[in-house]
N, C-alpha and C positions, 0 to 999 in steps of 0.2 A: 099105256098100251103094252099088254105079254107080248113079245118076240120068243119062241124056240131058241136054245140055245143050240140047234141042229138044223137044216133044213135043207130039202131038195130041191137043186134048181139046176139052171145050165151052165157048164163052166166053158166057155169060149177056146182056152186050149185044151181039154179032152174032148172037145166038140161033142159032147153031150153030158144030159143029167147027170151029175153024181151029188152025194152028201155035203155041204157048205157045215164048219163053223160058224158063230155070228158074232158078231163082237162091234163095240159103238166105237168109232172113228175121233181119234181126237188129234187135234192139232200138235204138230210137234213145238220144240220151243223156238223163238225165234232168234234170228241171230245177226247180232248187233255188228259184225263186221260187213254184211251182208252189201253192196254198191247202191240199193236203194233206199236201205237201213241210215245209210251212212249220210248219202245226199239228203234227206228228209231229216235228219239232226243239222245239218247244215241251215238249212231252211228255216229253220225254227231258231239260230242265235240270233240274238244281237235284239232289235227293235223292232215291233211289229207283232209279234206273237205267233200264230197258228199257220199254217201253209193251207190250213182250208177251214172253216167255222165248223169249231164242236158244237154236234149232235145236244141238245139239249130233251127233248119231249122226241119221244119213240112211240112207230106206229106199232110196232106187234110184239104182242106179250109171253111169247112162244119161241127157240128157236127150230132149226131145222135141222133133226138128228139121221146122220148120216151113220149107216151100216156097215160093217165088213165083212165081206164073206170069201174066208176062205175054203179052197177045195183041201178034201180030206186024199184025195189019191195025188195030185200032183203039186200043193200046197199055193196054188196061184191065187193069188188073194187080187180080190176086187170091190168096189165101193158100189153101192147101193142109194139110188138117190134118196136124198132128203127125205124126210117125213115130218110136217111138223106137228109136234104133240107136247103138249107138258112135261109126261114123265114118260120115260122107257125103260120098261123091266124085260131085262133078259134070263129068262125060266126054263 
């Protein structure tokens, strides 16, 4: 799917239309000190193996590409739900 790499829409804090950047949302890294990080390695030593059964056979063959858009006057950036598609070209 083309996405504009511009496009008009509504920004919530200038409470109207203005110009959005677009940009694909990607997960930041995650991080291993983290308290739920740390308990779920916990979980997993010793005996027993997995804290929950890996995923082996997966229902969808697509994921769900999430959008960014930020405003061009007041730089407020906001995410854009899902879409799921194959490929995303942003043009």
């Amino acid at each position: 799917m083309n996405v504009p790499k511009e496009i008009t829409t509504y920004c919530p804090k200038c409470k109207k239309h203005q110009a959005h950047a677009v940009t694909l949302y990607k997960p930041g890294k995650r991080r291993p000190m983290a308290k739920g990080e740390r308990a779920h390695e916990r979980k997993k030593r010793g005996y027993g193996g997995q804290k929950y059964p890996l995923q082996r056979e997966f229902a969808k063959t697509t994921k769900k590409q999430t959008l960014k858009l930020k405003c061009k006057v007041c730089s407020y950036t906001r995410h854009k739900d899902g879409v799921r598609l194959r490929k995303l070209v942003i043009a």
